[in-house]
C-alpha positions as CSV (number, residue, x, y, z in Angstrom):
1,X,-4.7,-36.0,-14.5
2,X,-7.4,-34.1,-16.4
3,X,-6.8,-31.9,-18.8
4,X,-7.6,-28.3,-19.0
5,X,-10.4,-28.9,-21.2
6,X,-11.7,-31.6,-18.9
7,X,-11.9,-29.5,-15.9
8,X,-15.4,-28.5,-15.1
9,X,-16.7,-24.8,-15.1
10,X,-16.2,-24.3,-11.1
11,X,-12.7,-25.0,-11.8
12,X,-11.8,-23.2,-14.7
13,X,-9.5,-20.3,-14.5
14,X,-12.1,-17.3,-14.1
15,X,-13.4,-19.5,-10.7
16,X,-10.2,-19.6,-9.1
17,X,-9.5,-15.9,-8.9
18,X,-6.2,-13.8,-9.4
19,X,-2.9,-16.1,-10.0
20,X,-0.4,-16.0,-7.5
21,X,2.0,-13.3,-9.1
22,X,-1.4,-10.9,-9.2
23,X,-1.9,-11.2,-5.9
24,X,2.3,-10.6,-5.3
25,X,1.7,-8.1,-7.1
26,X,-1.2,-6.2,-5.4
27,X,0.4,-7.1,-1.8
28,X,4.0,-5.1,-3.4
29,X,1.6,-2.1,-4.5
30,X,0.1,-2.0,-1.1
31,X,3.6,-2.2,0.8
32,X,4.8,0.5,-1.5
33,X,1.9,3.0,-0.6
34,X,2.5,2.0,3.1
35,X,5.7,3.2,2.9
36,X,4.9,6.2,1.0
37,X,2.7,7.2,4.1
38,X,6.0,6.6,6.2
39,X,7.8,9.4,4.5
40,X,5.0,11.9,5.2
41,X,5.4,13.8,8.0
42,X,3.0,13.5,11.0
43,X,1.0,16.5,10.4
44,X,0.7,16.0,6.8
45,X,-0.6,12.5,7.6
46,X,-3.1,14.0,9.9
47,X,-3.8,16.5,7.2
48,X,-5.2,13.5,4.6
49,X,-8.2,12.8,7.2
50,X,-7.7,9.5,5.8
51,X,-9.3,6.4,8.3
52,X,-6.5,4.4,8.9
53,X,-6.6,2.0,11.7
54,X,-4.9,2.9,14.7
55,X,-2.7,-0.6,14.3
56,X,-1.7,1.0,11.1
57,X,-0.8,4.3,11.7
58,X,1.3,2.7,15.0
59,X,3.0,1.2,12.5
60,X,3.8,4.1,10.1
61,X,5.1,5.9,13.2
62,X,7.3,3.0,14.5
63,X,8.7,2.7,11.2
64,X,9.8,6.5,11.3
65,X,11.7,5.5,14.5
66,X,13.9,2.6,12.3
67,X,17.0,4.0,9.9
68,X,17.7,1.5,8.5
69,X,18.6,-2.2,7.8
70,X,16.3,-5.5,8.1
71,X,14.4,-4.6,11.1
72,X,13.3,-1.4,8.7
73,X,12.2,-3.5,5.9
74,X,10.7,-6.0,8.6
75,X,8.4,-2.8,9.1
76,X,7.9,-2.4,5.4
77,X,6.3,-5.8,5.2
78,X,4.2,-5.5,8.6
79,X,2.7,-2.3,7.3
80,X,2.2,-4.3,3.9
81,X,0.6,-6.5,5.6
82,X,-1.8,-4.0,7.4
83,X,-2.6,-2.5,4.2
84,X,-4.0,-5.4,3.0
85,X,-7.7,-5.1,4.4
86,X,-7.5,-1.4,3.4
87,X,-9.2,0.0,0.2
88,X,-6.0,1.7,-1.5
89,X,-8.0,3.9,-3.7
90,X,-8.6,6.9,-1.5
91,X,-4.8,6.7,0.0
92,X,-3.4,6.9,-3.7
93,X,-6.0,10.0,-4.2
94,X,-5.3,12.0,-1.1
95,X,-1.4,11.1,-1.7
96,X,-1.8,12.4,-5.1
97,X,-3.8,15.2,-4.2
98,X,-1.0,16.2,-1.6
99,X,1.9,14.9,-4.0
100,X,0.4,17.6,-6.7
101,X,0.2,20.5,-4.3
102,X,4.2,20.1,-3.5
103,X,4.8,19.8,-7.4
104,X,3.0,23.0,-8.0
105,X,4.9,25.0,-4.9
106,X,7.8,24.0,-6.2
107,X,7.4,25.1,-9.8
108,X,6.6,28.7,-8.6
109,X,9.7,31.3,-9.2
110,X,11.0,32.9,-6.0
């Protein structure tokens, strides 16, 4: 077995991309934003004008159908999954955008 020092440059750390747990990682972070567009209601997620395949928003609105239990978090991970080829960036914006607009209604006195 060579050692680390050994290896040559194609195979050194940099070459073989994120470790495992990164890439855990990223797939949780996706799942969670997935399930973040679950709790939004339909309109709302209309509202983001966000282009989210069809596969995915069937998803998000099969999910809504589930209360609870494995099959739910089945779901979870299916809509992780779909999330996966998706650029999370503009989701997390337009979520935060939205998130920030319900923070400041609710600050205002009535």
């Amino acid at each position: 077995m060579k050692s680390r020092q050994e290896l040559p440059e194609e195979d050194s750390e940099e070459s073989l991309g994120p470790s495992r747990s990164a890439r855990k990682r990223d797939a949780e972070a996706r799942q969670r934003l997935g399930v973040r567009l679950v709790g939004l209601r339909e309109a709302r997620l209309q509202a983001l004008k966000l282009d989210l395949p069809e596969t995915l928003l069937d998803a998000i609105r099969e999910a809504r159908t589930i209360k609870k239990g494995p099959g739910l978090a089945r779901q979870y991970q299916y809509i992780g999954r779909l999330m996966r080829d998706i650029e999370p960036a503009p989701i997390e914006a337009a979520l935060a955008q939205v998130e920030g607009g319900w923070s400041a209604r609710a600050k205002i006195p009535r």
